[in-house]
C-alpha positions in Angstrom: 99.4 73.1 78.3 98.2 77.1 79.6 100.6 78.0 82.0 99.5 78.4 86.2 99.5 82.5 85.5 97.4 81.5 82.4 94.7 79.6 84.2 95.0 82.0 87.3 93.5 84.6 84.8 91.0 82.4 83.2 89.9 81.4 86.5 90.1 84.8 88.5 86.5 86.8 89.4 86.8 90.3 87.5 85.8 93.3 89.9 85.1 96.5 87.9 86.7 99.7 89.8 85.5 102.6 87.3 82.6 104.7 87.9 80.4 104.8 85.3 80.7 108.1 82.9 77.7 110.9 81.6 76.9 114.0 81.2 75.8 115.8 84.6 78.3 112.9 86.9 80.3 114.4 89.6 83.0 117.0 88.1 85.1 118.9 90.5 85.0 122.5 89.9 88.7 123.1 88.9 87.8 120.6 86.1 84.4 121.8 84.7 82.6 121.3 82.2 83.8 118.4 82.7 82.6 115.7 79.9 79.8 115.5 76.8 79.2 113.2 74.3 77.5 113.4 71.4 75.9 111.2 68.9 77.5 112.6 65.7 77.0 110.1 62.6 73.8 107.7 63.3 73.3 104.8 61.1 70.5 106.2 59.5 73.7 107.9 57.6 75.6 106.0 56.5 73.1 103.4 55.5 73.9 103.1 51.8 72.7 99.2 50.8 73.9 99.9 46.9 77.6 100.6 48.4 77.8 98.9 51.3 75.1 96.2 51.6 73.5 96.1 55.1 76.4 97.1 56.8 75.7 100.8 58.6 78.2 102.5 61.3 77.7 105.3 63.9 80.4 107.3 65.7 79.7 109.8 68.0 82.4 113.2 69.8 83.8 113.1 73.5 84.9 116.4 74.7 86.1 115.5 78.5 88.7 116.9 81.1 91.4 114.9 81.8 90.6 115.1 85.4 87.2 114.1 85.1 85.5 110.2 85.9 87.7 107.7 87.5 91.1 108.8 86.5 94.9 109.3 87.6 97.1 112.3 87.8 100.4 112.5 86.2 103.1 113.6 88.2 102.9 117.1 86.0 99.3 117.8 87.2 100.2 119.6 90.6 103.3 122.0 91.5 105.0 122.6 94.9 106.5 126.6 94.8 106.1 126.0 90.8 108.6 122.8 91.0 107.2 119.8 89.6 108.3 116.3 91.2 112.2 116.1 90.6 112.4 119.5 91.4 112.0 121.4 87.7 110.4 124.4 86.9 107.1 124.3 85.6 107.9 126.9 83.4 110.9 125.2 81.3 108.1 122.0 80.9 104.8 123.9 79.9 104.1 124.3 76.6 100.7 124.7 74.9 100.1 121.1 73.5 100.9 119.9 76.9 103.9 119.0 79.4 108.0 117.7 77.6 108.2 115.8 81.0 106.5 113.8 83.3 102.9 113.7 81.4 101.1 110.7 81.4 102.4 108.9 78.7 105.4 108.2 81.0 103.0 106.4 84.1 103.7 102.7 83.3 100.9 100.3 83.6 99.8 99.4 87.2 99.9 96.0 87.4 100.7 95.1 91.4 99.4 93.5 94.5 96.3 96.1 95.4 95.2 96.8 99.2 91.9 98.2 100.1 91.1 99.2 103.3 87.4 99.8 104.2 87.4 102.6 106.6 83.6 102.9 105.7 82.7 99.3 106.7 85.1 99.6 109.8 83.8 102.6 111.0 80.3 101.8 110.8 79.2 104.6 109.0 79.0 104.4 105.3 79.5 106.8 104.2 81.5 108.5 106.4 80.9 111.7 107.3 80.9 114.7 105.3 84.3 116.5 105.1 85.9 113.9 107.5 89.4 113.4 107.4 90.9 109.9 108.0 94.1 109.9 109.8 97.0 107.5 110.0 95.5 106.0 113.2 92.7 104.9 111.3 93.9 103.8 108.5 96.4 101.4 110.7 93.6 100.1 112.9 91.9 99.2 109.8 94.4 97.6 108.2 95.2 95.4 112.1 91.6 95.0 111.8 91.7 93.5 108.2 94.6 92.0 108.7 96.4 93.3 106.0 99.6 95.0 105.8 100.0 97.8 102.9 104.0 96.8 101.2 106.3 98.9 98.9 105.4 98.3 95.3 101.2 98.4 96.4 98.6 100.3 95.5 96.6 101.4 98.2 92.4 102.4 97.8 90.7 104.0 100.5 86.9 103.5 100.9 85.2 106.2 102.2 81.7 104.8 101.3 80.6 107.6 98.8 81.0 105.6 95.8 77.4 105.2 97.1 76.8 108.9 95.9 77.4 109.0 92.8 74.6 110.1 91.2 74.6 112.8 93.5 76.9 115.1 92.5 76.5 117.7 95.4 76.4 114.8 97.7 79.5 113.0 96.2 81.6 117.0 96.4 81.1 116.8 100.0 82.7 113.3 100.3 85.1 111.9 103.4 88.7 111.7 102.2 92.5 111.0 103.4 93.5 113.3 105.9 97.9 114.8 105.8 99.0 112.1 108.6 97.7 109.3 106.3 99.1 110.1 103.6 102.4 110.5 104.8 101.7 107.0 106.0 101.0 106.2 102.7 103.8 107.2 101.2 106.1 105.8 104.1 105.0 102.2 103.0 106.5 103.1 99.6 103.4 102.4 97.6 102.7 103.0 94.1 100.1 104.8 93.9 97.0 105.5 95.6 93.3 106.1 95.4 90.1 106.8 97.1 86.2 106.4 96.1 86.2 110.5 96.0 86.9 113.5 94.0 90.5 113.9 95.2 91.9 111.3 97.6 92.1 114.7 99.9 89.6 115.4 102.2 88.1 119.2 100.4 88.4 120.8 103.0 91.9 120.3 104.8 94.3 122.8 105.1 98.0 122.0 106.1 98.9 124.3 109.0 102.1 124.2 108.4 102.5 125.7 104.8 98.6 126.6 104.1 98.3 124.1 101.1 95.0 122.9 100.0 95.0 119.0 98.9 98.5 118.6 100.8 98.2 115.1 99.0 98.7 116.2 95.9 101.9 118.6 96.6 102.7 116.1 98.7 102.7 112.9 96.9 102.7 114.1 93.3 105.8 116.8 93.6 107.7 115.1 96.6 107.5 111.5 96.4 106.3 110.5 93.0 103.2 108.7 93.7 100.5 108.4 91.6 96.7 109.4 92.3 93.5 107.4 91.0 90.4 109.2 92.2 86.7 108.5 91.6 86.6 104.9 92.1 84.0 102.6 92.6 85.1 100.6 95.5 81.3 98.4 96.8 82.0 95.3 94.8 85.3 95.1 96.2 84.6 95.8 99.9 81.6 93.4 99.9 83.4 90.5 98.5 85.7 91.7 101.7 88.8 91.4 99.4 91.2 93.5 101.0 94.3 92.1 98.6 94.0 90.9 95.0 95.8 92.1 92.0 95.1 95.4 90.3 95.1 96.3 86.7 95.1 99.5 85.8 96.2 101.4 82.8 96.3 104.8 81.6 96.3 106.0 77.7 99.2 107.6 76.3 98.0 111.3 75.8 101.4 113.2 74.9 102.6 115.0 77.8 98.6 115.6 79.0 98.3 115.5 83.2 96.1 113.2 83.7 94.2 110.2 81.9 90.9 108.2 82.1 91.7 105.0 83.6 89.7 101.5 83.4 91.0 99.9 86.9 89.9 96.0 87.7 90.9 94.0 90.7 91.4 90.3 89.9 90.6 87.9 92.9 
């Protein structure tokens, strides 16, 4: 007899979370070119009937950042004062085939109770507005207004609506994102990581008064508290199925001390 889990599975509705990846999709500029692939052996040549009957195969070259499509950052991908999370120098890690600690390879799978909360849909406005920051405030009354409740051990997406703008890549740039109070929030609910349907989970163009970073999420989260970051995610099946919990699946590939990693992230409801 399958077990419960295995018939939960069988049974569950699979929601795709990844943004579909090509040549010219959003890239931020930190991370450009970005991605290309190339056709490289068609089966026009291997097609060899006398060696290998009818049988033909075609491969093809990806060149792409780490930090390009829907992916996650390793804790080494940001530095607080040149201190990576735990408090070591990036110097003493760095080496030119990659990070001796804390690359990806060491991010476990995610595989946890997931929380979205729709600020879009809440709001009214999808997407939200250009450059707009989401505070703690919001992202509470959201949650009261789902009726949710974000636990340790989660991981939390963020909906800003410009999953919608994908195919606009100075559109999607410009995108809504989590403002400092939220993310301290965030990270006070002890969650496992978190993500956003932008470029950064950051809104672009926040600056922390109080020590002048740029995407105080990433110093924040990253270097302080050990929290991952998935960014670029397509979040519109999920809010219009209005499933605000379900359980996420997502799983980065073991690239040897690399700081970030595509990643294929599904909700199962």
């Amino acid at each position: 007899m399958p077990s419960s889990l295995a018939e939960q599975l069988k049974n569950a509705r699979v929601i795709d979370l990844e943004q579909p990846r090509f040549q010219g999709m959003p890239i931020h500029p930190a991370h450009k070119p970005g991605y290309f692939y190339a056709l490289h052996r068609r089966h026009r040549d291997t097609y060899n009937p006398a060696l290998h009957g009818p049988r033909s195969g075609a491969s093809g070259v990806l060149t792409m950042m780490e930090h390009s499509g829907t992916h996650i950052d390793a804790l080494c991908h940001q530095a607080c004062g040149l201190k990576i999370f735990g408090n070591i120098d990036s110097d003493t890690v760095e080496t030119p085939t990659g990070f001796k600690r804390l690359g990806i390879e060491h991010v476990p799978p995610l595989v946890t109770r997931g929380v979205l909360l729709d600020v879009a849909t809440w709001k009214g406005q999808s997407p939200l507005p250009r450059h707009y920051s989401i505070s703690a405030d919001e992202l509470i009354g959201c949650a009261r207004a789902q009726n949710v409740e974000v636990e340790k051990g989660d991981v939390l997406l963020v909906r800003t609506g410009f999953d919608t703008l994908w195919n606009d890549e100075e559109a999607y740039l410009q995108a809504a994102g989590v403002g400092k109070s939220a993310t301290i929030w965030a990270a006070e609910r002890g969650v496992a990581a978190v993500g956003a349907d932008n470029m950064a989970w950051d809104a672009p163009n926040d600056v922390d008064p109080e020590t002048g970073a740029t995407l105080f999420a990433h110093i924040h989260l990253l270097t302080q508290k050990g929290i991952f970051i998935i960014e670029n995610l397509d979040l519109r099946e999920l809010a219009s199925a209005k499933q605000y919990t379900f359980a996420f699946i997502g799983i980065p590939l073991k690239f040897q001390g690399a700081t970030g990693s595509p990643i294929r992230p599904i909700a199962l409801v």
